[in-house]
C-alpha positions as a Markdown table, in Angstrom:
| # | Residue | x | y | z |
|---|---|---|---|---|
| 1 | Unk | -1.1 | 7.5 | 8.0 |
| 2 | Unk | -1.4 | 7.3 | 12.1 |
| 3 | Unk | -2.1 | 3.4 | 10.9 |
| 4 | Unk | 1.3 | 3.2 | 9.4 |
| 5 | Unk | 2.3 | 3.6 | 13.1 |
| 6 | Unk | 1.1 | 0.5 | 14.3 |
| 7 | Unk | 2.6 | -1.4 | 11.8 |
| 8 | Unk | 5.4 | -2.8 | 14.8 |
| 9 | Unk | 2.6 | -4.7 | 16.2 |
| 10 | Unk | 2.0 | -6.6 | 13.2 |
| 11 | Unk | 3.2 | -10.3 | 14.1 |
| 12 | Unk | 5.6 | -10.4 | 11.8 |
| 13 | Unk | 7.7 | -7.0 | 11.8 |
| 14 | Unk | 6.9 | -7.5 | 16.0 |
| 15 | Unk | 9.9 | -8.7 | 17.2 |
| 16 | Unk | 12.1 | -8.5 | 13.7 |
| 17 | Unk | 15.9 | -7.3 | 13.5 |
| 18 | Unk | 16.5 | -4.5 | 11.5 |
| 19 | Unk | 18.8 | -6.4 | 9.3 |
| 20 | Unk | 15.0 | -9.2 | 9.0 |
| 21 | Unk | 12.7 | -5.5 | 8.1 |
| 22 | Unk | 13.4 | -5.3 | 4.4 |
| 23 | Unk | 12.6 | -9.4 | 3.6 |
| 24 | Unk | 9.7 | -8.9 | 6.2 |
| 25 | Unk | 8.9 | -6.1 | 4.8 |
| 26 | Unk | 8.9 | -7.6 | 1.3 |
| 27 | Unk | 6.8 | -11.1 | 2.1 |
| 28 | Unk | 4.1 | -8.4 | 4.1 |
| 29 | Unk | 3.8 | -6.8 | 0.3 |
| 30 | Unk | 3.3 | -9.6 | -1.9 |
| 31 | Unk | 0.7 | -10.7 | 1.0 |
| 32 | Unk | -1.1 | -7.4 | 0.2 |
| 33 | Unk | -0.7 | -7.6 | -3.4 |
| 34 | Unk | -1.8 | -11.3 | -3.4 |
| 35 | Unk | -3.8 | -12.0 | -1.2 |
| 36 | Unk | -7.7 | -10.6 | -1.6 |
| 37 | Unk | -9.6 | -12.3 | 1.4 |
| 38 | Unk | -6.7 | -10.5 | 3.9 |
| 39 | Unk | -6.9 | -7.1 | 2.0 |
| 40 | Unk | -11.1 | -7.7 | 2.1 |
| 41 | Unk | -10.8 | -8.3 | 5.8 |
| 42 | Unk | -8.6 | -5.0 | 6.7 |
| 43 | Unk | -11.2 | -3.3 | 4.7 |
| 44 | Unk | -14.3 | -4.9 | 6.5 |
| 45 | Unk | -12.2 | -4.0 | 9.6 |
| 46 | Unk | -12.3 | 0.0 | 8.4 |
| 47 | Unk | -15.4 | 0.1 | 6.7 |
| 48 | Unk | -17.7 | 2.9 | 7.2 |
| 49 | Unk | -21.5 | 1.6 | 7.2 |
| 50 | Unk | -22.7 | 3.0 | 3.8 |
| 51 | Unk | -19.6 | 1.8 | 2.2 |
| 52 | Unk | -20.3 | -1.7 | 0.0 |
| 53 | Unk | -19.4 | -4.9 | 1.9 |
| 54 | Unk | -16.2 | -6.5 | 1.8 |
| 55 | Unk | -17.3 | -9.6 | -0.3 |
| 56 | Unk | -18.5 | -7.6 | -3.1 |
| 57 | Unk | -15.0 | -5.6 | -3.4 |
| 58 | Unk | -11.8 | -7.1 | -5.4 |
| 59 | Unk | -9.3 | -5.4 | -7.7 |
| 60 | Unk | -11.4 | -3.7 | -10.0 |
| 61 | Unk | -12.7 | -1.6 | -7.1 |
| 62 | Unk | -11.2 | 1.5 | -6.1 |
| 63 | Unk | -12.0 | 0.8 | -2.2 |
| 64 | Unk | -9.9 | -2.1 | -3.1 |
| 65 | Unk | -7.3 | -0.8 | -4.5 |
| 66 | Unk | -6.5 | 2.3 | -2.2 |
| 67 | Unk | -6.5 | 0.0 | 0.7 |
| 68 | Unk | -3.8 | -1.7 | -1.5 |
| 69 | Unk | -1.9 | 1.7 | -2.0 |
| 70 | Unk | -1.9 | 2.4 | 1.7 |
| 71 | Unk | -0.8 | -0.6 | 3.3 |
| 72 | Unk | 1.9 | -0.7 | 0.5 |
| 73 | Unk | 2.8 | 2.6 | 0.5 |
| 74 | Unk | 2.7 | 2.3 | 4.6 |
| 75 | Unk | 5.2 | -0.7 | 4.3 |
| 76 | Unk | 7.9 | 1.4 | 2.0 |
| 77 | Unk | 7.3 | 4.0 | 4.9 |
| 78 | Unk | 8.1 | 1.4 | 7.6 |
| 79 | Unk | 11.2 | 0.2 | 5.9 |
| 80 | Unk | 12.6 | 3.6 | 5.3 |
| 81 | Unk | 12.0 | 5.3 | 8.5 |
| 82 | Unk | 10.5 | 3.3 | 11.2 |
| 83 | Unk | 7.6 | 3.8 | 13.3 |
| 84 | Unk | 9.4 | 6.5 | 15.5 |
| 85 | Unk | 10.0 | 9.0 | 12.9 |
| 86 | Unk | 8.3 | 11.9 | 12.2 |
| 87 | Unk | 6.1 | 13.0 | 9.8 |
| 88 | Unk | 7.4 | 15.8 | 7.8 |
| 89 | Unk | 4.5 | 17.7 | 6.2 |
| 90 | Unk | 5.6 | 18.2 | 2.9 |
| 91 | Unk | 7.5 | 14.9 | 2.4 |
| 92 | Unk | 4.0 | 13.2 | 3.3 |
| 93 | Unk | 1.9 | 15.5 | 1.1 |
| 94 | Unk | 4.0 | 14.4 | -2.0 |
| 95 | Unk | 3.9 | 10.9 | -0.4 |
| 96 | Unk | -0.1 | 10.9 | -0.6 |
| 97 | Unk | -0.5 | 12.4 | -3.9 |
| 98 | Unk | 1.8 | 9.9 | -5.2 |
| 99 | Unk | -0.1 | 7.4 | -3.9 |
| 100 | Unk | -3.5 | 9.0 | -5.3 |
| 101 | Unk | -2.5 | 9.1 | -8.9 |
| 102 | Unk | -1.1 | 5.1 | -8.2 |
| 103 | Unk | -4.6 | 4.5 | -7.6 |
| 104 | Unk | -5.9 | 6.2 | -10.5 |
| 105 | Unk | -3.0 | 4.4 | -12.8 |
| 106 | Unk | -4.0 | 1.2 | -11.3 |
| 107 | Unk | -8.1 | 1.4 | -11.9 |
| 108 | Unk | -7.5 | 1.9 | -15.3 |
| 109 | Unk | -4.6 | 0.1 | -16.1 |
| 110 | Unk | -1.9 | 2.2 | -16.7 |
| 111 | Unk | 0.7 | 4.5 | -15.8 |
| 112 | Unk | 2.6 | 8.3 | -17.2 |
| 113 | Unk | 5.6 | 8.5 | -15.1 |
| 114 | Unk | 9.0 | 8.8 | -15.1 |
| 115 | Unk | 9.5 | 8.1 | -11.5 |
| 116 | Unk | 11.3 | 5.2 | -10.7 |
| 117 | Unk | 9.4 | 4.3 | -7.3 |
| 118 | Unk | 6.0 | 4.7 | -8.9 |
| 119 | Unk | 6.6 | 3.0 | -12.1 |
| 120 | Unk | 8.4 | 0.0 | -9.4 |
| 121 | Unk | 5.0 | 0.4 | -7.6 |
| 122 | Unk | 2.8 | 0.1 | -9.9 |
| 123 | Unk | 4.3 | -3.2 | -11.8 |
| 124 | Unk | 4.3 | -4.4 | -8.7 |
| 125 | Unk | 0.4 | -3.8 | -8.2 |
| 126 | Unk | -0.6 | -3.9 | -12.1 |
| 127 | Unk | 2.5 | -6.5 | -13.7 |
| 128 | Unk | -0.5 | -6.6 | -17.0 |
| 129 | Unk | -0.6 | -2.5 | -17.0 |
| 130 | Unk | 1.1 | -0.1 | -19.6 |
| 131 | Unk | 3.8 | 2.1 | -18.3 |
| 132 | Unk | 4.6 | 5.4 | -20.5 |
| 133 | Unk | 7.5 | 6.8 | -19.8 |
């Protein structure tokens, strides 16, 4: 989450207007949702030693994927709150749980919820998954 912090220097949200975050925001997404070689090269970036390389890793990995979840789930953080705000405890418990069970619904494919951000989430993510709500 402390990385979520840093997300002001990214080029893009750098010197943005508030009333620019939300498109910025978006096009930052679909970059992460897209694009594997920039999601493989944050990981390489992070990697611990024993962890697989970054070539080997794409979707169907859940290294992969819960870099995915973070970065995304960092970006909806961003948009709603800034880099300045602070982190309630409880609010970012639920925040990471929800984001764990995204990842699980995401390796294999599909999703039991009835919450409106996660099942917006994880189309985004998984547009070929089954949602049961």
């Amino acid at each position: 989450m402390e990385v979520w912090r840093d997300f002001n220097r990214l080029p893009s949200l750098k010197d943005a207007k508030d009333s620019e975050i939300p498109q910025k925001v978006r096009e930052l997404s679909i970059q992460v949702r897209d694009d594997l070689e920039d999601i493989r090269g944050f990981y390489r970036n992070h990697r611990i030693d024993i962890y697989p390389a970054a070539e080997l890793i794409d979707v169907d990995w859940a290294f992969f994927r819960w870099h995915q979840v973070q970065l995304l789930g960092g970006l909806d953080f961003y948009e709603s709150y800034g880099v300045k705000a602070p982190f309630k405890r409880d609010k970012m418990f639920n925040e990471l749980i929800d984001l764990d069970y995204l990842l699980a619904a995401l390796l294999v494919g599909g999703l039991a919820s009835r919450d409106k951000r996660m099942v917006k989430r994880f189309k985004f993510l998984r547009p070929d998954g089954f949602v049961l709500n």
